[in-house]
N, C-alpha and C positions, 0 to 999 in steps of 0.2 A: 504727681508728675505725669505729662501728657504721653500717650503711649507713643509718639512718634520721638521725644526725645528721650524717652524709654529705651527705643530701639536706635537710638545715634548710640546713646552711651554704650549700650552692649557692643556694637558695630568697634565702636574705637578700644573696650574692652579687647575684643578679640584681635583686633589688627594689629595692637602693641606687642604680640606676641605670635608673628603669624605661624611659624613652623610647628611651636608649642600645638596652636590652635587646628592647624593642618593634621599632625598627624593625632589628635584627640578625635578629628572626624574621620581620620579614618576607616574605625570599622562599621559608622553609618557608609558612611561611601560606598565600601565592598559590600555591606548587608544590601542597602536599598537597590546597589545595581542587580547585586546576585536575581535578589527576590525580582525586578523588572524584565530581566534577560530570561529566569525560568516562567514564569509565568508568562511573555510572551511567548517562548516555545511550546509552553503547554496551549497556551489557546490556539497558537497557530496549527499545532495540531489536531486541536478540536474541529477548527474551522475545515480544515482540509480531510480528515473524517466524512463529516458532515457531505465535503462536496462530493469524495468518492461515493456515499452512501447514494446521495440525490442524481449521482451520476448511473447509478445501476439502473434504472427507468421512473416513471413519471407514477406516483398514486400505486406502487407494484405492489400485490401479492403474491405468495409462494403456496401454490398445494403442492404438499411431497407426501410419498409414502408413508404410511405408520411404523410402529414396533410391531413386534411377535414374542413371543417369550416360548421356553418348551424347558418344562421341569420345575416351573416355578421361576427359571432365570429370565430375565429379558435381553433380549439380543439388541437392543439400542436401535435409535430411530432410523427409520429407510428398509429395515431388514423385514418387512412384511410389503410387497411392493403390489396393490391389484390394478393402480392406475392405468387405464387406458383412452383411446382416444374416444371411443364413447362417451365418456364423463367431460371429456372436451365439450363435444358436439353437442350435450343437455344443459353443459354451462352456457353456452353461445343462444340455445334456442330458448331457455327458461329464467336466465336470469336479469335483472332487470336493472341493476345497478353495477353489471359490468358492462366496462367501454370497450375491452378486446380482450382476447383470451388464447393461447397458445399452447400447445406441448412443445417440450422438450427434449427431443432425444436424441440423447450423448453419446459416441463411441470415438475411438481415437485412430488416428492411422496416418501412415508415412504417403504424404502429397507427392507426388512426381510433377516437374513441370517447368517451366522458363529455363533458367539457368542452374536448375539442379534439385534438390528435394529436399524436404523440409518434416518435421513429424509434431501435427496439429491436434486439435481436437476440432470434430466435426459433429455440428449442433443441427437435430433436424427441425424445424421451426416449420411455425404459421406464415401467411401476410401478416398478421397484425404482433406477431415478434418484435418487428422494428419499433412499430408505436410504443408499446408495454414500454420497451428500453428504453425509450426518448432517443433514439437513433438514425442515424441520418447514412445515405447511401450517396457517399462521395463526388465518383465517376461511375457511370451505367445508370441500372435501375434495380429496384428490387424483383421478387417472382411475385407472379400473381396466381390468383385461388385455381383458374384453370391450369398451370402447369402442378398446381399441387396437388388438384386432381389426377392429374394424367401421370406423376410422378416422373416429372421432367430430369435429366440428368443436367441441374443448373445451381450455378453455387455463386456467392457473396464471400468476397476474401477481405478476412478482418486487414489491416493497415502492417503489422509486422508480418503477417503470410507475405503478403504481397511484395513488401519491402525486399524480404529473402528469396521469394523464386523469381520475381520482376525488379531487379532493382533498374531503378530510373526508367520504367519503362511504365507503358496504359498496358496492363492485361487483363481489360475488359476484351473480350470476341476469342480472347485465346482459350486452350485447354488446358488441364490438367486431371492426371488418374491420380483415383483415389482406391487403393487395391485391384487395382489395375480393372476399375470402371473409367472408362471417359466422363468427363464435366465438363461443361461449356462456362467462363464464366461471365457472368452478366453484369458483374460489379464490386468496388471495392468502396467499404466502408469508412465512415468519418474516423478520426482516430477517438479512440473511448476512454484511451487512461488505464490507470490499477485500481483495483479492487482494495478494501479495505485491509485485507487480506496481505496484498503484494503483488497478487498474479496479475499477468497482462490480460485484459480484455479483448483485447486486439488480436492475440494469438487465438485465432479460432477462424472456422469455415462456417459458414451457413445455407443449408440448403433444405428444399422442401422436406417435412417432417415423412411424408409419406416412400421419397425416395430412399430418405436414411433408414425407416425401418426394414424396407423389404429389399433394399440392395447390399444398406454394409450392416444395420444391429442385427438383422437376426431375431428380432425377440418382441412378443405381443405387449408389453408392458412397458409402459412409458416413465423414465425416473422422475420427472416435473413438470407440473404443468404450471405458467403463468399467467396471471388477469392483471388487472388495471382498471380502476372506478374513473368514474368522472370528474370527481374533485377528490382532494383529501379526506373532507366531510363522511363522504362516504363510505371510508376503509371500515368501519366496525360494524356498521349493517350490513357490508356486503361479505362479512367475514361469515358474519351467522347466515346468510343467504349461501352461501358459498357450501357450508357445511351439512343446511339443510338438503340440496339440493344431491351433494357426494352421498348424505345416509342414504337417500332412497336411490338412489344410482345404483349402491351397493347393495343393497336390499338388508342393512341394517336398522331394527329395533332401537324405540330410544336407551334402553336399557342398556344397550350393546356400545362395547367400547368405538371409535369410531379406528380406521384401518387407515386413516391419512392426519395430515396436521396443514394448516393452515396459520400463515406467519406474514406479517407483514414491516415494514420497511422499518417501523416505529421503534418496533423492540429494538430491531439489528441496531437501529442509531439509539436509543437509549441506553443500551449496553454499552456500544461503544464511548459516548459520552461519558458516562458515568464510569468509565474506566481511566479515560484522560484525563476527567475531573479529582478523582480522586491522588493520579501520580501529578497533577498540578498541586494540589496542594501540600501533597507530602513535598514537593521540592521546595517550593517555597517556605514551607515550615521549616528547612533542614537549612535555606540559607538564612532565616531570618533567627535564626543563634548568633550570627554577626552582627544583628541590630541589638542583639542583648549584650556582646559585649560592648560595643560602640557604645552603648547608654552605660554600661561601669565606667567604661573611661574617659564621659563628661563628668560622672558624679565625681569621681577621684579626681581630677582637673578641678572642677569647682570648689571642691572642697580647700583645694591648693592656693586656688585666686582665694576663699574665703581668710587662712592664713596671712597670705601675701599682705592684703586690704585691708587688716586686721586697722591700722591705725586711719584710714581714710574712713572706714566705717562707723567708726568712731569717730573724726570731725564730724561727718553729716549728721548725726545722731545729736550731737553736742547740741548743733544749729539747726535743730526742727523738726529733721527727717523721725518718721516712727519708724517701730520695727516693720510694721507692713510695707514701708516702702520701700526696706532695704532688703526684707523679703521680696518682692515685685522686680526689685532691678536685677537679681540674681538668680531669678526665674527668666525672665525676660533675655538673659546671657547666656544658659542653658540652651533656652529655645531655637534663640537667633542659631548658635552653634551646632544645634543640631538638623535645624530647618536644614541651614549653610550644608550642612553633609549631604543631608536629602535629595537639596536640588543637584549637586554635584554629582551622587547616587544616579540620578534618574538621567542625568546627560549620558553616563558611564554605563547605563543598562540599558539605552536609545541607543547608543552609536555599537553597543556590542554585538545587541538584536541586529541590527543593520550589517555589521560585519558576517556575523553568523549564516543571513539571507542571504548574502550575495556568496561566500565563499562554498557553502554546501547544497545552497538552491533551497532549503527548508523553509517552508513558510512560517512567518515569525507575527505573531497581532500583539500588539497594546491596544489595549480599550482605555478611554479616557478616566473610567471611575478607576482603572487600576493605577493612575498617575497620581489621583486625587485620593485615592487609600494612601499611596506610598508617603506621597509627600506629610496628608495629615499625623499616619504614622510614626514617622522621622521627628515632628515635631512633639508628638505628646511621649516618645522618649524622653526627649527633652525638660518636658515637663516633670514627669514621674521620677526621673534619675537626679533633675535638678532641683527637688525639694527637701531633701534632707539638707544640701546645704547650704540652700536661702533659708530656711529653719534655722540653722546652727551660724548663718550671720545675725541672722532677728534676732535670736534670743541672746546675741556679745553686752555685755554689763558698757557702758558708755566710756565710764570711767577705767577699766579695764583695758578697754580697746585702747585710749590716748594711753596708755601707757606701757601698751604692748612696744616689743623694741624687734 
């Protein structure tokens, strides 16, 4: 028999008894939608990961502090700090495969200014801060290497600063104190997003690295410095370039442990990846327990129509049909039945994703091989659950069958 009137007869098999057939697929339905609705929210969160990650700057590396230990215990990373801006200014002059290179130094404090005060954190930075970040200065301009020489009182207000001392308002030429220093500011930043993390990037000041150490930190020691290669290519030679360069900064031995760390973008995103990947899959395994039972309850259906048909299986058998082809058409009615849930499944896991998007804002992806698992999945169910009883029609005695009642 040709498989396209293979697949009529299954077709009118199942239509003869729709409701029967309706709720037999239903726990393909809720399995395949569950597994398409989790699985989009997990990639969607992958994806969206991914952009916060690529949102932190362009090619970025991290040199931070090392450990220290005292008594045999270690006191955990950052808690040994020799960073200074010296080590900047030998990355900038020796190295060869950074594109720009930065300190970082962080203190925090209550903004005074427009319409009232605000309590930020204020990040001292380079010129080339902005670059590293893949960052862009809104309204104004950013500082330049002479006022970071001269340690200008001049600042850059992230997009939520601004929003809460200037609402609707340009407070580029205006002032604002910062522990009751005056700041002129020069400009407000593009808006940046959150962190991987949660935190607003945006909630932050930026101003020359040189004014925030000797006006509001206080302290010779800089908590991070950041670089940036040319290409991606790059990142692992200039990691060991980078390292080379800090030992003999530091006047450390190769033998000697080194006093900072060096990290770049790749881990942060393959940890995180490999973190969404893993609760992607666990949810999806947890809803596709409903695709195991949905497949018991084609087998127990089939088995049912295999009763039912007992005496039609028997005519065809009488008139020619072998057992293989009455195993084939009852495979073939499995299939169709379970395909049938599948695509149902997958309308019902597309309009949920889509609900879910629009109602919570979460960003939600289906990738096309995950349509093309679901669906080939739904069907070889089908397959697996619907062979013991195309089996146990194949093997009905002929004569048996005509005279089942």
């Amino acid at each position: 028999m040709k498989a396209s009137v293979l697949t009529r007869v299954a077709a009118q098999s199942i239509l003869k008894n729709k409701m029967r057939s309706l709720l037999t697929m239903l726990g393909i339905i809720i399995g395949v939608g569950a597994v398409i609705l989790l699985v989009a929210i997990g990639q969607g969160a992958q994806s969206r990961i991914q952009e916060q990650i690529e949102n932190l700057g362009t090619n970025m590396l991290v040199i931070s502090p090392g450990s220290s230990s005292q008594g045999g215990v270690s006191r955990g990373m950052g808690s040994f700090n020799r960073l200074t801006v010296d080590d900047v200014e030998k990355l900038q002059r020796e190295s060869f495969l950074l594109a720009a290179v930065s300190p970082v130094v962080s203190t925090g404090g209550q903004i005074v200014g427009g319409q009232g005060n605000w309590r930020t954190r204020i990040n001292g930075v380079s010129v080339d801060y902005l670059a590293i970040r893949d960052w862009d200065v809104e309204f104004g301009r950013n500082f330049d290497a002479s006022e970071v020489r001269s340690m200008k009182k001049v600042v850059l207000l992230g997009r939520t600063v601004a929003e809460n001392l200037f609402p609707g308002q340009d407070p580029v030429g205006q002032q604002v104190r910062i522990r009751n220093v005056p700041f002129q500011i020069i400009g407000v930043l593009a808006e940046k997003g959150q962190t991987p993390e949660g935190s607003d990037m945006d909630d932050v000041i930026l101003a020359p690295y040189s004014t925030v150490q000797t006006r509001l930190a206080g302290h010779q020691y800089i908590p991070q410095i950041l670089a940036s290669t040319f290409s991606p290519g790059d990142i692992p030679a200039a990691q060991a370039e980078i390292a080379a360069i800090m030992q003999e900064s530091h006047g450390l031995a190769s033998w000697e442990e080194d006093d900072f760390t060096v990290r770049n973008q790749s881990d942060l995103s393959e940890a995180a990846q490999g973190t969404t990947e893993v609760m992607t899959l666990l949810l999806a395994a947890i809803a596709s327990i409903s695709l195991l039972v949905g497949g018991i309850g084609i087998m127990n259906i089939m088995l049912v129509s295999v009763t039912e048909r007992t005496r039609e299986i028997g005519i065809r058998m009488s008139i020619g049909a072998r057992g293989s082809d009455v195993m084939t058409q009852f495979l073939v009615e499995s299939t169709v039945l379970s395909a049938a849930g599948g695509l149902l499944g997958l309308l019902l896991g597309l309009g949920g994703a889509r609900i879910i998007s629009s109602v919570t804002g979460w960003t939600t992806t289906i990738s096309p091989l995950t349509v093309v698992v679901a669906l080939a999945f739904s069907g070889a169910i089908g397959i697996f659950f619907g062979f013991y009883p195309a089996r146990q029609a194949a093997e009905l005695d002929p004569i048996e069958a005509l005279r089942y009642e």
